[in-house]
N, C-alpha and C positions, 0 to 999 in steps of 0.2 A: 270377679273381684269379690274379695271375701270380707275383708279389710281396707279404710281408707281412713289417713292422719293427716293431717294438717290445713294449710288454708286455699283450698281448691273452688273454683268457679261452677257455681251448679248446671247442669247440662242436662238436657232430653237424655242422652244416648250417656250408658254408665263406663263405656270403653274410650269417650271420647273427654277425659277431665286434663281439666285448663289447674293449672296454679301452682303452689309447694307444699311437698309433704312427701308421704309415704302410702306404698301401694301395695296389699297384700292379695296374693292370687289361689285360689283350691291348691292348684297341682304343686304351691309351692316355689314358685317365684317374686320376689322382690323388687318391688324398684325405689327407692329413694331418692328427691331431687325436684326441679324444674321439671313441668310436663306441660306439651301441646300438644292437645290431640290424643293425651294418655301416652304419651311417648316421651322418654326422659329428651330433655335440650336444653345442654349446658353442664357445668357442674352436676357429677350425681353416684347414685352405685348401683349396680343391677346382679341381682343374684338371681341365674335361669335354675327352674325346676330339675337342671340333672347336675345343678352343685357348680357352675363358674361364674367367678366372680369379676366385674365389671367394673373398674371403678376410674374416674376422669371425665373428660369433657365429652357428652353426646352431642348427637344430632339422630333426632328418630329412633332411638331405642340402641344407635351404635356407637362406640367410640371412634369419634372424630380430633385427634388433637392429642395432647398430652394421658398420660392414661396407663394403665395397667391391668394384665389380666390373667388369671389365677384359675386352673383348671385343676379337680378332683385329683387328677392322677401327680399332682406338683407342679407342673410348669407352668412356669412363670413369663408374660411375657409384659415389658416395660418399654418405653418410651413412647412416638408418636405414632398414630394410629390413622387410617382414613377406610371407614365403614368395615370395622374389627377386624382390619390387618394393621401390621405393622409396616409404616407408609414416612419412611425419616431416618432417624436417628434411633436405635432400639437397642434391644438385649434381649436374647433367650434364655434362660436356666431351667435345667430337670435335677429331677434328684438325683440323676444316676451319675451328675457332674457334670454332665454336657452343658457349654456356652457360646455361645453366637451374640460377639457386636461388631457394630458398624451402621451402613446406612442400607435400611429395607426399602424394597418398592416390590406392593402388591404382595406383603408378607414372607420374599422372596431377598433373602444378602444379599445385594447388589451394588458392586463395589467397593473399595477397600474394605477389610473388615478381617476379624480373626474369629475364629472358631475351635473350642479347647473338645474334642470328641469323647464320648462315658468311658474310654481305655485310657484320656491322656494323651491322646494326638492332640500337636498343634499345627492348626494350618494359619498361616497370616501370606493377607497377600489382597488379591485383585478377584471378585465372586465374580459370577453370572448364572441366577436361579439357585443361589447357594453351593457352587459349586466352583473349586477355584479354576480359574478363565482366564493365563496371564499370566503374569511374573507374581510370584510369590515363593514360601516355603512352606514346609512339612516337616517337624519335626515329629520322629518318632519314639515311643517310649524306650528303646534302648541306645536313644541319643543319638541315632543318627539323622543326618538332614538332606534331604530335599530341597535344593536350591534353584530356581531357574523358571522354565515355560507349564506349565499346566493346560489342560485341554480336559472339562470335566471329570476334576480331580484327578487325572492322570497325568504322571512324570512323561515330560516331552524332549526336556531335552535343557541341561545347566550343569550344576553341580552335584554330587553324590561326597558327602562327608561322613564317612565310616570308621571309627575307631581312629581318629585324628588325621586319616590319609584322604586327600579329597580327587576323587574319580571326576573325569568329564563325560557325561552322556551327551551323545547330540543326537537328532531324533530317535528317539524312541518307541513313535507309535509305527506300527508295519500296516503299511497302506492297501494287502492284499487281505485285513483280516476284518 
C-alpha cells in the first residue's frame, strides 16, 4: 500500500484495514469503497494493476451481485455477478460487435438468451455453455435462417429458409462421424 484515504480502523497488520475510503497499491491497483480485512465488501470499484475495472457490489475483493466489468481490450461485461462471473441475468459487449444476453451460470449462457456474433450472426434460442442446445435460430448475414434443433451450435434438424423457399432438414448430424 502506497496510498490510503479516508476513514479506516487502525490495525497492526497494513493489509488487514477495516473502514471507508480509498486504497492505493505500488504495482498500480486501486480499490475504492467498504473494506474488511482490506478487501472491498459491499458497494465499491476495483482497478487491477493490468487495467480492469470492477465496479458494484463485493464480497472479498469480488463482485458478488449487481456489477460491471470493463477489461483493457473493451469488453464489457454487465449485470449479476457471483465471485467475478456472470451468475443471473447479464450482457456481454466487445468492440468488434459481438453480444451475449440472457441468463449466465458460472459465466457460462445458460438458457434462453441471444447472442449477436463480431460478422452479425444472430443466434436466439436455448444455450448450454454458450452454445445453442435446443430449439432455437440462426440467422445469417445473408438472410438466411436456421430454424429448429441445435446440438452445440450445430443444425440438427428443422427448418432452412433460403432466399424466401423454406427446406426441411431432419437430422443432420451423421452418427458415423
Amino acid at each position: 500500500i502506497i496510498m490510503k484515504k479516508g476513514d479506516f480502523e487502525e490495525t497492526d497488520e497494513d493489509d488487514k484495514i477495516n473502514g471507508k475510503g480509498q486504497i492505493f497499491y505500488s504495482d498500480g491497483t486501486f480499490k475504492e469503497g467498504s473494506f474488511k480485512d482490506g478487501r472491498l465488501e459491499g458497494p465499491g470499484t476495483f482497478w487491477t494493476w493490468e487495467g480492469t475495472m470492477k465496479h458494484g457490489e463485493f464480497h472479498e475483493d469480488e463482485l458478488n451481485g449487481e456489477g460491471t466489468m470493463l477489461f483493457v481490450n473493451g469488453l464489457r461485461l454487465e449485470g449479476t455477478f457471483e465471485q467475478d462471473m456472470l451468475h443471473g441475468v447479464g450482457c456481454i459487449k466487445a468492440l468488434d460487435g459481438f453480444k451475449a444476453k440472457g441468463t449466465f451460470n458460472q459465466g457460462w449462457l445458460e438458457g434462453f438468451g441471444k447472442v449477436i456474433e463480431s460478422d452479425g450472426t444472430i443466434k436466439i434460442g436455448v444455450f448450454h455453455k454458450s452454445k445453442l442446445n435446443g430449439e432455437g435460430e440462426i440467422i445469417l448475414t445473408d438472410g438466411t435462417i436456421c430454424k429448429g434443433w441445435f446440438k452445440d451450435d450445430k443444425f440438427i434438424e428443422g427448418q432452412v429458409i433460403c432466399d424466401g423457399i423454406a427446406y426441411v432438414i431432419l437430422d443432420s448430424i451423421d452418427e458415423t462421424h
